[in-house]
N, C-alpha and C positions, 0 to 999 in steps of 0.2 A: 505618511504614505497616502495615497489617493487610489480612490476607486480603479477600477480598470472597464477603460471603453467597452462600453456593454453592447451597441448595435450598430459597429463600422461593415460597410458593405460586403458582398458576399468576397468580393477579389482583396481586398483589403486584410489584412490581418489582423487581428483582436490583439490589444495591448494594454498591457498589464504597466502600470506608472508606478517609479517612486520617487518620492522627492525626500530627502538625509539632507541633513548639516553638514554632517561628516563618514567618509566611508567607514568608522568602524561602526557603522549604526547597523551596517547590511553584515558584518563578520563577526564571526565567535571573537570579541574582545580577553579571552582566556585561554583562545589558543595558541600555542609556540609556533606553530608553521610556520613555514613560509608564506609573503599572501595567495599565491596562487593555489595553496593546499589546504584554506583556511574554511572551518566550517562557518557555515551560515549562521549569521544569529538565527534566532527558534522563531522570533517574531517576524522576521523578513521573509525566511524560508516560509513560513504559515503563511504569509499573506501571498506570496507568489504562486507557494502552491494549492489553496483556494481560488485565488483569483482565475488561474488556469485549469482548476476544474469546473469553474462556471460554462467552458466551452465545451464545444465533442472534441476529441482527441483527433478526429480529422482537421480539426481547423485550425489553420495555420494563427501562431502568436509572433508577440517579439515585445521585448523585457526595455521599458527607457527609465532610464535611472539618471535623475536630476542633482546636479553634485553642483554644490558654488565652486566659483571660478578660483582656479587654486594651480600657479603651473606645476607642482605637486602630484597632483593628480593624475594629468594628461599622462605618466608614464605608468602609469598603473593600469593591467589589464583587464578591466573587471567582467567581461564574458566568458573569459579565460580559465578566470576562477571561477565565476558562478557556473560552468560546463562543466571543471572539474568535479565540482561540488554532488552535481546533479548526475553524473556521471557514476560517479561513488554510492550515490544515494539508490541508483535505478540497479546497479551490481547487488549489493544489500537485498534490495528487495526482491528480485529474480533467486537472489540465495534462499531466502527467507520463504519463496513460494515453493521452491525443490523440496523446501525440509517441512513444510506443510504438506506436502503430497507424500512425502515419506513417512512422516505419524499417521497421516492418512490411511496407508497402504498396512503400516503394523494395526491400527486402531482397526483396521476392517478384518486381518486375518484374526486378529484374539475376537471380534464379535464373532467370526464365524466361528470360528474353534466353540466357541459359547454356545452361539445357537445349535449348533450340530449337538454337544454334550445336554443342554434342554430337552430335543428331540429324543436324544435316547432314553434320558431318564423319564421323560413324557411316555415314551413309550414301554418301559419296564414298570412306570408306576399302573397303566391303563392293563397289561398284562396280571398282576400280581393281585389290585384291587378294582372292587366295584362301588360303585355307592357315591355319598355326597362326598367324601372329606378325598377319593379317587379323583374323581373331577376336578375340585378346587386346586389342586395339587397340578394335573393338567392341563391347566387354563393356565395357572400364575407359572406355569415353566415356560408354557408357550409364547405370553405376552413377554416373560422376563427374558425370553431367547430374542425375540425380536426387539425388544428394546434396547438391548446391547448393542444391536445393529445401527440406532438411530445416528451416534458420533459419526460414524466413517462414512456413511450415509450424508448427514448433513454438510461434511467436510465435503465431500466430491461433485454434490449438486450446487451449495450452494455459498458456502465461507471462501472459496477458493478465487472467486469474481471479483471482492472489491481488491482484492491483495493482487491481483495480473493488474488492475486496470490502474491503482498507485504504482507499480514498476512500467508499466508501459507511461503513465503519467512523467515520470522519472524522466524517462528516456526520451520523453519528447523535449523535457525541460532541460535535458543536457545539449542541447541542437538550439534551441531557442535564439533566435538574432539577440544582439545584446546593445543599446544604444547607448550612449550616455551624452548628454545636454548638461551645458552649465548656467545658472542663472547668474 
């Protein structure tokens, strides 16, 4: 596999090269499918999908895949498959970011539920006693209430980003022009 053109003009498209001996280099060689439903091998997939986040997701790509001359080949649709591939792969991950947003949403009502029960008993222990071991008592329900909070917290500002932008990544790659050249 070779690099992918790293600085083609602004109207040009970024492209991503492979060069194979044989098309089962680019396909799961263990799976039954048919070719068109065939998973990617993990190395090819990795390299296309690296390759294609070196770019911004605004910028247009297109996939050429270098296959020796083989009449063989020519009826083989290999864009076909690599869209379905990436197609499957961008559904996946779109599923995968719903059900992150829904451990989300559970992981944030049981910290409130937490924090809220903190607060009360924060506040029955500040009622009942005074003194140093009242305090300690107060302080560590306090922190211990908002630290509950930090999971659903962290999940909604901040873990939620890289998981859209691999499904949106997905879905760009399932659209990708698909070339193929023979040496």
């Amino acid at each position: 596999m070779s690099e992918p053109n790293a600085h083609p003009g602004p109207d040009v498209p970024a492209t991503i090269e492979i060069r194979v001996t044989h098309p089962q280099q680019l396909f799961n060689s263990l799976d039954p499918s048919p070719f068109y439903e065939r998973d990617l091998d993990e190395d090819a997939e990795a390299y296309i999908v690296d390759s294609a986040d070196e770019f911004p997701l605004t910028r247009a790509l297109r996939l050429i895949i270098y296959l020796p001359a083989d009449p063989r080949l020519g009826q083989l649709d290999f864009g076909h498959a690599i869209h379905n591939y990436f197609t499957y792969r961008a559904d996946e991950a779109w599923r995968r970011l719903r059900f992150f947003f829904r451990d989300g949403r559970r992981s944030f009502m049981v910290g409130l539920a937490f924090l809220f029960v903190c607060i009360a008993v924060r506040q029955l222990v500040l009622a009942l006693g005074h003194g140093l071991t009242a305090q300690i008592v107060d302080e560590g329900l306090y922190i211990v209430g908002w630290v509950a909070m930090w999971r659903p917290l962290e999940i909604f500002l901040y873990d939620w980003r890289p998981l859209q932008h691999r499904a949106r990544l997905f879905a760009k790659l399932a659209r990708i022009p698909v070339l193929v050249y023979h040496f």
